[in-house]
C-alpha positions in Angstrom: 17.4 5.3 10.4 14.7 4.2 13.0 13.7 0.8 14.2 9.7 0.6 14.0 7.0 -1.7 14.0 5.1 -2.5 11.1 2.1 0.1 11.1 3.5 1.9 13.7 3.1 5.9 13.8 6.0 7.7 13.8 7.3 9.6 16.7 7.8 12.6 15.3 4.1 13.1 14.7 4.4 12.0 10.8 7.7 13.8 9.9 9.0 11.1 7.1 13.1 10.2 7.1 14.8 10.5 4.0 18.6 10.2 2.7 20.5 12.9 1.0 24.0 11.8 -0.6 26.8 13.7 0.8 30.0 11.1 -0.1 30.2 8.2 -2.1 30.4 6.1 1.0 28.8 8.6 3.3 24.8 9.4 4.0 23.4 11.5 6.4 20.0 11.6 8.1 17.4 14.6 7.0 14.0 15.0 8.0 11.8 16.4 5.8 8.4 17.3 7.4 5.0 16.7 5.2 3.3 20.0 3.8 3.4 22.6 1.5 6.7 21.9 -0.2 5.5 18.5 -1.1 3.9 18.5 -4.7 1.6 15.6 -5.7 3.9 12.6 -6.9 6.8 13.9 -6.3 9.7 12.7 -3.4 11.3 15.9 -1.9 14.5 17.3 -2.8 17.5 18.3 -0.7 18.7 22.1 -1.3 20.0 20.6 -4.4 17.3 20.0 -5.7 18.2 16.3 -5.8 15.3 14.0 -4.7 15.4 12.2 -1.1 13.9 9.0 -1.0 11.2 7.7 1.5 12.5 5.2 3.9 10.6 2.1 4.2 10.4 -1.2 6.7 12.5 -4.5 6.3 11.9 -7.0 7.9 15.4 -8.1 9.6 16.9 -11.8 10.5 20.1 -11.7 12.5 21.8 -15.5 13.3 24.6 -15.2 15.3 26.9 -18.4 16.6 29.5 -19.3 18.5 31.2 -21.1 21.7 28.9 -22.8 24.2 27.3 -20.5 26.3 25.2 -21.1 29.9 21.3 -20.4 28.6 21.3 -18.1 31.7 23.6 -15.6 30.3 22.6 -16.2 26.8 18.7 -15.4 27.9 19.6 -12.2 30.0 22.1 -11.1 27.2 19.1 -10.9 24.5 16.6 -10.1 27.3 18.4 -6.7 28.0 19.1 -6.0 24.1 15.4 -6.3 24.1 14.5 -3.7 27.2 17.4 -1.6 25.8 16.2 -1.8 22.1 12.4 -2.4 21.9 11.8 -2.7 18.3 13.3 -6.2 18.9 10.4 -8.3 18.2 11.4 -11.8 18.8 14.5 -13.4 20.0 15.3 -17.3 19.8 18.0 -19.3 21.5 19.9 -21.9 22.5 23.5 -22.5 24.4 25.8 -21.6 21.1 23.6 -19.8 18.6 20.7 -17.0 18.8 18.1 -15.5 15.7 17.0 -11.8 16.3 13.8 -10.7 14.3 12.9 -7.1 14.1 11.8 -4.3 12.0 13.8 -1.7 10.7 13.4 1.6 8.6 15.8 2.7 6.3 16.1 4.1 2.6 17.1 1.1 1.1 18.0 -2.6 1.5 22.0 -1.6 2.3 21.0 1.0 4.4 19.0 -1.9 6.8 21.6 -4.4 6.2 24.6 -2.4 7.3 22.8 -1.1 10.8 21.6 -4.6 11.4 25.3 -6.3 10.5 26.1 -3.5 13.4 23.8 -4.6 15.8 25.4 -7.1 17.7 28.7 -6.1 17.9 28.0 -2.9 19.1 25.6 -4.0 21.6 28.2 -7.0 22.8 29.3 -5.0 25.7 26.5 -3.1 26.5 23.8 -6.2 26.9 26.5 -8.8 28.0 25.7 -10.9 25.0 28.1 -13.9 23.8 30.7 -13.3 21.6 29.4 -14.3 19.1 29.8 -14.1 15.5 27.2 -13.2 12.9 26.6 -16.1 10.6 23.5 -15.3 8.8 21.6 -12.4 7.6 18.4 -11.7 5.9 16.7 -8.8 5.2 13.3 -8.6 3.1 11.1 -5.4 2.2 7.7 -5.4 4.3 6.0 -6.4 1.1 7.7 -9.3 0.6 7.5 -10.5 4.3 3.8 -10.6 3.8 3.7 -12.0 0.9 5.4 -15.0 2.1 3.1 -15.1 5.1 0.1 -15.0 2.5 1.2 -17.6 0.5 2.4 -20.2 3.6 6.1 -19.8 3.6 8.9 -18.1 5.0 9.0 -16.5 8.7 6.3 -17.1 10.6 4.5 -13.9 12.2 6.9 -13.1 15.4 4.2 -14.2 17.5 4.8 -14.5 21.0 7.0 -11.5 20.8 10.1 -11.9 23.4 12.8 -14.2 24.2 12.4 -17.3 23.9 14.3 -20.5 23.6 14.4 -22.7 20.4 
């Protein structure tokens, strides 16, 4: 899994990600470049000849709480998560609770969730963020992020992108 921006290219020059089961609890990363082996309609298959599955962009909200924090520390926690991670788009905060916005690809909704349930507590230490616990969580295909924008609810666009305080 990748974090991206919505519409952005890939890095790899338009190599797709897909999954491939190898336990019941246990997934590894293939890439599977675009070409020949691809035959109209159809997803590629592992040497199994099981298909992968395309990953695709969710849109992530992280909410994470806990004791009172000086805004300083809290700001310059998120601001270096930010300049360490850049497919953060938007951070917002105040002395005992933060929300992180970003985009991330992955094969399906679990996929996304479980790297973003990850995301703070491995980058705790790292970053110098609070220690905080995660009290909220939602994750939304790209579809129906826009959808909500089109129709007036939900998340505004993550516009200005940065940290910023509530």
């Amino acid at each position: 899994m990748r974090r991206a921006r919505p519409g952005a290219t890939p890095r790899d020059g338009g190599t797709s990600h897909a999954f491939r089961a190898v336990g019941e609890d246990e997934r590894a990363l293939t890439s599977v470049g675009a070409g020949t082996s691809f035959e109209a309609g159809r997803q590629p298959a592992d040497s199994r000849g099981k298909e992968l599955h395309a990953s695709r962009l969710w849109h992530i909200t992280l909410s994470v709480s806990g004791a009172e924090t000086p805004l300083k520390e809290v700001r310059r926690g998120l601001e270096q998560l930010a300049h360490d991670h850049p497919f953060l788009l938007t951070s917002r905060y105040a002395n005992d609770h933060a929300e992180i916005r970003y985009w991330e690809e992955a094969r399906d909704l679990h996929d996304a969730a479980a790297v973003a349930l990850r995301l703070w507590g491995e980058h705790r230490s790292t970053a110098k963020l609070p220690p905080w616990e995660i009290v909220g969580l939602e994750v939304i295909d790209r579809e129906t992020y826009h959808q909500r924008i089109a129709e007036g609810y939900g998340p505004p666009p993550a516009a200005p992108v940065g940290v910023h305080p509530f």
